[in-house]
MARMILUM-913295 format. One line per field, with one value per residue (C-alpha): residue number from 1; chain; z, y, x; residue in three letters. Coordinates in steps of 0.25 Angstrom, whole numbers. Example, Ala and Ser with C-alpha at 12.3 -4.5 7.8 and 13.67 -1.06 7.14 Angstrom:
2
num	[1, 2] .
cadena	[A, A] .
c3	[31, 29] .
c2	[-18, -4] .
c1	[49, 55] .
residuo	[ala, ser] .
END
This chain:
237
num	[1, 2, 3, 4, 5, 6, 7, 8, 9, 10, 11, 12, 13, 14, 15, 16, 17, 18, 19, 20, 21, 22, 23, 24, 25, 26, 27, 28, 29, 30, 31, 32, 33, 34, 35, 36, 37, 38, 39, 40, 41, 42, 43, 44, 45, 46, 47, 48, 49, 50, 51, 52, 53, 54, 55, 56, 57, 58, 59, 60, 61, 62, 63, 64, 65, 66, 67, 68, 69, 70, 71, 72, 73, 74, 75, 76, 77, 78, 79, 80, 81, 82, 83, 84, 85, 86, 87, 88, 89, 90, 91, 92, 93, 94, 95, 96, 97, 98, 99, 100, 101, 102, 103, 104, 105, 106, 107, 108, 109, 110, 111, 112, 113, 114, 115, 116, 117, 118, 119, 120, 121, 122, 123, 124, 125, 126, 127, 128, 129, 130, 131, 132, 133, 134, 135, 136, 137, 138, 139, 140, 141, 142, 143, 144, 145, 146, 147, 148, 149, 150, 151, 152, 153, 154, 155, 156, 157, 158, 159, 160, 161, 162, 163, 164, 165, 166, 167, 168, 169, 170, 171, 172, 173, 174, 175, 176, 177, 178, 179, 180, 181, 182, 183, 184, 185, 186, 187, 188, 189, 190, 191, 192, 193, 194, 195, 196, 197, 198, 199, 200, 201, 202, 203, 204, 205, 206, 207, 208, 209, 210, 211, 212, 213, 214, 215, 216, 217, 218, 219, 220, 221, 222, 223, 224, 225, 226, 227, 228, 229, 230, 231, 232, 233, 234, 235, 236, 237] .
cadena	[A, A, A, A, A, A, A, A, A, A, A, A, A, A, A, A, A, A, A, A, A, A, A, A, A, A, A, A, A, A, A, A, A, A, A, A, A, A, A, A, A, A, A, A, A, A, A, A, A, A, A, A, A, A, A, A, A, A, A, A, A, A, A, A, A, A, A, A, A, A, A, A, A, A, A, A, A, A, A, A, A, A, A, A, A, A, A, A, A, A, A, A, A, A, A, A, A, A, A, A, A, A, A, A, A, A, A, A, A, A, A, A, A, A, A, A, A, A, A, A, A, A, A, A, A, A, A, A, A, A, A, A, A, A, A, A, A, A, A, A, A, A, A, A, A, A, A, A, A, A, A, A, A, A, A, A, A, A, A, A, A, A, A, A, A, A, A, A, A, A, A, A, A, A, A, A, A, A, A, A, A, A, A, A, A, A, A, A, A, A, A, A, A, A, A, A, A, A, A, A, A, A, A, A, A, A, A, A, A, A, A, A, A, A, A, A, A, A, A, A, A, A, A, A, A, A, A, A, A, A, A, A, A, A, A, A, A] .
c3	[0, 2, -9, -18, -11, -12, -27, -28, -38, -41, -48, -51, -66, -71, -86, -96, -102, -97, -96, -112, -109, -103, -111, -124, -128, -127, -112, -114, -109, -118, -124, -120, -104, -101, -106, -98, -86, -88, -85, -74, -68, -70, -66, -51, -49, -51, -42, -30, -31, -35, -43, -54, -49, -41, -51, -56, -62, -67, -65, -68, -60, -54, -62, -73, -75, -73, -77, -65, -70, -69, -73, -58, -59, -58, -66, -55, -58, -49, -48, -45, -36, -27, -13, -10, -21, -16, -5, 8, 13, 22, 20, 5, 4, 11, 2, -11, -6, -4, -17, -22, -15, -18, -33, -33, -28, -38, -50, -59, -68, -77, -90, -98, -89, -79, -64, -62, -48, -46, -34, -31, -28, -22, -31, -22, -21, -25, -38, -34, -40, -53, -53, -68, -66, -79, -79, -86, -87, -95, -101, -99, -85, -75, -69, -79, -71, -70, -74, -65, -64, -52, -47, -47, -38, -28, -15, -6, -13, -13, 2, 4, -6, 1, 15, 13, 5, 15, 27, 19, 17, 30, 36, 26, 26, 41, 40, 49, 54, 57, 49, 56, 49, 37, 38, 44, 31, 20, 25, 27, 13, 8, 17, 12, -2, -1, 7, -4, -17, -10, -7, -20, -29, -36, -37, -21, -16, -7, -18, -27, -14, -13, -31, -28, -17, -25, -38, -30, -24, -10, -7, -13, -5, 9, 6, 3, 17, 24, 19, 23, 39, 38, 31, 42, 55, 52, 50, 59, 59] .
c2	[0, 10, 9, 11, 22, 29, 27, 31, 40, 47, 41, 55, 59, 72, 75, 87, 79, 72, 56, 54, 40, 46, 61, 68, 78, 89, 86, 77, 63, 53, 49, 35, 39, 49, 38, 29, 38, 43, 28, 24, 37, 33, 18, 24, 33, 21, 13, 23, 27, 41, 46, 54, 65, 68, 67, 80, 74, 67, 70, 63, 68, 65, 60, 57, 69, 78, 78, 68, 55, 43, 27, 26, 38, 35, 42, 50, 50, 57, 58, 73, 71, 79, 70, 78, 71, 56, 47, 45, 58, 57, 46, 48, 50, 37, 30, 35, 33, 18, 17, 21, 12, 1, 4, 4, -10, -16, -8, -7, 3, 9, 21, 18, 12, 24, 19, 26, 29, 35, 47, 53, 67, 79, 91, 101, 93, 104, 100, 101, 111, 108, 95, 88, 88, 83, 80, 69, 77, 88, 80, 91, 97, 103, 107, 105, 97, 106, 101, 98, 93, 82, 81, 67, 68, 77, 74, 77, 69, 57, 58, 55, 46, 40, 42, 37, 26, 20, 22, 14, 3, 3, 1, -10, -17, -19, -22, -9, -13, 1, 7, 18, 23, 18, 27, 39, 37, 37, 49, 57, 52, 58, 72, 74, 72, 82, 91, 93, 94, 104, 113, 111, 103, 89, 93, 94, 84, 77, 74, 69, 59, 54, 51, 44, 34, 32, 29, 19, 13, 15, 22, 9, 1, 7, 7, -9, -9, -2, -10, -22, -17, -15, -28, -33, -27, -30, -46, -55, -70] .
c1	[0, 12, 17, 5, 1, 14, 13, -2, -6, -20, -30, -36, -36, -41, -44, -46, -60, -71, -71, -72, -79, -91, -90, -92, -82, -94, -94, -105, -108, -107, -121, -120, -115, -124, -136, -128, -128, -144, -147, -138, -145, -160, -156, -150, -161, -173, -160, -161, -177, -173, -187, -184, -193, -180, -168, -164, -153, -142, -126, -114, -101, -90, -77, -81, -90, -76, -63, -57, -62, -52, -56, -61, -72, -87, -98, -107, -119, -128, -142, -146, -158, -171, -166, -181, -189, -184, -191, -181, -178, -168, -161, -161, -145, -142, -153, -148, -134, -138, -144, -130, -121, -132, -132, -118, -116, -127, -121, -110, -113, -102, -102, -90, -84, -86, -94, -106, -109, -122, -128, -140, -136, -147, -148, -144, -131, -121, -111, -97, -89, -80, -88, -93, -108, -116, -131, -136, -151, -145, -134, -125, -115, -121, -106, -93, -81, -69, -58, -47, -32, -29, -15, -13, -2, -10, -1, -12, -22, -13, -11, -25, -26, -15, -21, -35, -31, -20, -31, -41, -31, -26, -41, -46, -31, -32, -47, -52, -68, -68, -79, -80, -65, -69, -82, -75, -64, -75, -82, -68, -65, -79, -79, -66, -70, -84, -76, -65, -74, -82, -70, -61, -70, -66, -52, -51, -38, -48, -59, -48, -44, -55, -58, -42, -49, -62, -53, -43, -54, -51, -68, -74, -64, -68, -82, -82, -72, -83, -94, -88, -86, -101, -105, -95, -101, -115, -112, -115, -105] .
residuo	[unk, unk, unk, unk, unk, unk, unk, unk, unk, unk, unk, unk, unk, unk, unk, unk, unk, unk, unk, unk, unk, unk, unk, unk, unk, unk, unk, unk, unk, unk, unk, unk, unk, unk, unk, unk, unk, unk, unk, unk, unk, unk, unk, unk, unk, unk, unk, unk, unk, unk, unk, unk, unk, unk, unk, unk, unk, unk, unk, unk, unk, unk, unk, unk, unk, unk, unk, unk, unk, unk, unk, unk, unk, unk, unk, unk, unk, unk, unk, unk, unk, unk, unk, unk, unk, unk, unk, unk, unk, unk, unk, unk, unk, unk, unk, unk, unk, unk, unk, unk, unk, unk, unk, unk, unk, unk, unk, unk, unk, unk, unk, unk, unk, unk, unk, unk, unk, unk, unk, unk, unk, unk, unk, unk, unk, unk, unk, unk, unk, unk, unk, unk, unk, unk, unk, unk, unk, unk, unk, unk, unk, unk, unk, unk, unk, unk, unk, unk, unk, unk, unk, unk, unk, unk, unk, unk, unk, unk, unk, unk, unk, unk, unk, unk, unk, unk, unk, unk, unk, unk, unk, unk, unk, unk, unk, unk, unk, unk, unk, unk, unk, unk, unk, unk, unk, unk, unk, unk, unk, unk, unk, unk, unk, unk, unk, unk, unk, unk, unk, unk, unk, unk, unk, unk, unk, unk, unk, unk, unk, unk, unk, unk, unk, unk, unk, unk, unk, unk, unk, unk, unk, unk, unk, unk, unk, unk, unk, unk, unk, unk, unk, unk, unk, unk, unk, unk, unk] .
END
């Protein structure tokens, strides 16, 4: 483990054009993707109950809907939703968070090869500066990504990488049945993440910490740890 961490090197690409798999030169998406992507929304919705009465509409973001996509980016697409207009006030975000993670593990669903990770997302919800935001309704951006060039041998941003990913080892190397570290980890992880895009945007050193994790694997790796601790304590031999 030392030595590959002493050799690590950044995962993190950035680009002068848009993912040429999924878009047109005009800044477009491809025909075929976009009806691609109108489906996969339509099916997710009837998935998690959401009535069309409260869908204002359809984004893609994320990686691929900017100029930071790598092989390991998803395609984001968010459902743009009235939460008001949709039964189970009150504990709607963990319900539609469930439907999420429960559509994940019974789906594989892939656009040229690109994942497609799918979110209900309340239309007050503000967009993130800088970030690509293109709406399937209109066919057209809503907000342009801003191009931007990642130092890929970002000291800081290696550091961390470096950190978290030793702690993580470290933890499920010496078999830790401490959730409670595990749980303190990932919300760390994700404050860090929120609290860096909302102050210096996607480009932030922290947000680009936490895309180096996601990309080596190391998020998914401590979410299937934790799962296990929780299938584990609840089990009876």
């Amino acid at each position: 483990m030392k030595r590959i961490l002493s050799e690590l090197k950044l995962t993190l690409q950035s680009h002068d054009k848009l993912n040429n798999k999924l878009w047109k030169e005009n800044g477009k998406l491809d025909p075929e993707v976009y009806l691609a992507l109108d489906k996969i929304g339509k099916e997710w919705a009837d998935f998690a109950n959401i009535p069309k009465s409260a869908i204002k509409d359809v984004i893609l973001t994320g990686g691929n809907a900017n100029y930071n996509y790598t092989k390991f980016s998803d395609l984001d697409l968010h459902l743009v939703v009235d939460k008001d207009k949709i039964d189970c006030q009150g504990i709607l975000d963990d319900y539609l968070q469930s439907k999420k993670q429960l559509w994940a593990l019974t789906h594989d669903i892939t656009v040229k090869g690109q994942p497609v990770e799918l979110y209900a997302q309340d239309y007050k919800d503000p967009f993130k500066e800088g970030q690509g935001i293109y709406s399937l309704r209109s066919n057209k951006w809503l907000q342009e990504p801003t191009k931007y060039r990642i130092n890929r041998t970002h000291p800081e941003v290696i550091r961390k990488v470096k950190d978290f990913m030793a702690q993580i080892d470290n933890l499920i190397d010496t078999n830790s049945d401490d959730i409670a570290i595990f749980k303190r980890m990932k919300a760390r992880i994700k404050n860090m993440r929120a609290s860096a895009i909302e102050k210096g945007g996607e480009s932030a050193p922290e947000n680009l910490v936490f895309k180096e994790l996601r990309n080596r694997g190391y998020l998914d790796k401590m979410t299937k740890y934790m799962r296990k601790l929780e299938d584990t304590s609840l089990s009876l031999k």
